[in-house]
C-alpha positions, 0 to 999 in steps of 0.5 A: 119283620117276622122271620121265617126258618126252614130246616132240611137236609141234603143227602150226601152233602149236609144240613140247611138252615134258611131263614125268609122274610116276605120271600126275601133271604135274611139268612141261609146257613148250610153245614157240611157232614153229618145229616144228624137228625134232619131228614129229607121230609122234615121242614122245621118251623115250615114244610120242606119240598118233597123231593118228588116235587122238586123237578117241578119246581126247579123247572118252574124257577127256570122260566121268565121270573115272577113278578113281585111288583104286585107281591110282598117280595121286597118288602119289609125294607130289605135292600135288593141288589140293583136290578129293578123289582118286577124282575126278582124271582119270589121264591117260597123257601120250599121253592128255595130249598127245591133250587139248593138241592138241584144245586147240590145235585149238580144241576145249573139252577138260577140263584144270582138274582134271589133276593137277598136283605144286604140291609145290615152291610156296609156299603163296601161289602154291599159292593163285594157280594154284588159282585160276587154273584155275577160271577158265573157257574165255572168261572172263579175270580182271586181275591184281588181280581173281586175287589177290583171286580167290587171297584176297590183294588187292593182290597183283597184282604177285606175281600176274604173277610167278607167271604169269610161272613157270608151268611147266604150259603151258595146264593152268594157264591164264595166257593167261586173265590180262590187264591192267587197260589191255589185254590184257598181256603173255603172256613170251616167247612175245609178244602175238600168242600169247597173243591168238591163244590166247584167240580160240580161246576166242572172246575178242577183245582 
């Protein structure tokens, strides 16, 4: 499988790093702070949406999904979740970045159902993600409601060891994650991120 990487920043918020396959997700990294040296108009190793594009293509994203019956999305063995192929958006990465932006910016975008390669993941973590991403924009689930949610009460330390792995930055949804006494941690990116994450969603903790 050949993979491609896309690099851009979000003003304000950081840097992306998006890495597809057949316009399935392998990877998407994202790093709060500093924009360093990625602007709005570099792309890396592929072309970055312009940002004057970017409403169109959100609006466009919003509408009855492709589909990829006929396409390549899927293909290259990676594992979708459990919703029937000719349902899965197939997004190109600019389409991709144009959806994390508008995200970012505070718009509900459609990320749940973006295809994801779960390939490499056990069967339990298979089961954590999944569950992860039904849960709703303004809505979070403790540690041990997920694990319940995934179908292995009691699970909850194991739970956060898979939020702490995600490597789908925003597409499965970890900020949605908190403590039973609080709003818990949010990795290296801190408290403040992942507050600051759900107060676009209009949680306030």
């Amino acid at each position: 499988m050949q993979a491609e990487r896309t690099r851009y920043a979000v003003a304000g918020w950081g840097e992306g790093e998006l890495w597809t396959a057949s316009e399935v997700v392998l990877a998407h990294d994202f790093s709060f702070g500093s924009l360093g040296s990625v602007s709005d108009t570099e792309g890396g190793d592929s072309p970055a949406t312009d940002p004057a594009d970017a409403g169109s293509v959100v609006a466009s994203a919003r509408r009855s999904p492709s589909s990829c019956a006929d396409s390549t999305c899927g293909r290259n063995g990676a594992e979708l979740r459990s919703v029937s192929l000719d349902t899965k958006r197939c997004l190109t990465p600019g389409e991709l970045v144009a959806l994390v932006r508008a995200f970012l910016d505070g718009d509900d975008v459609p990320l749940a159902d973006v295809p994801l390669d779960l390939s490499a993941t056990t069967s339990f973590e298979h089961a954590v993600l999944d569950a992860l991403r039904t849960v709703p924009r303004g809505e979070v689930v403790t540690y041990g409601e997920l694990a319940a949610l995934a179908g292995h009460p009691g699970a909850q330390r194991a739970v956060g060891t898979v939020c702490a792995r995600n490597r789908f930055a925003f597409l499965v949804p970890c900020h949605r994650v908190v403590a039973e006494s609080g709003i818990g941690g949010y990795g290296s990116a801190g408290v403040a991120v992942k507050r600051r994450l759900l107060a676009l969603e209009g949680v306030d903790l």
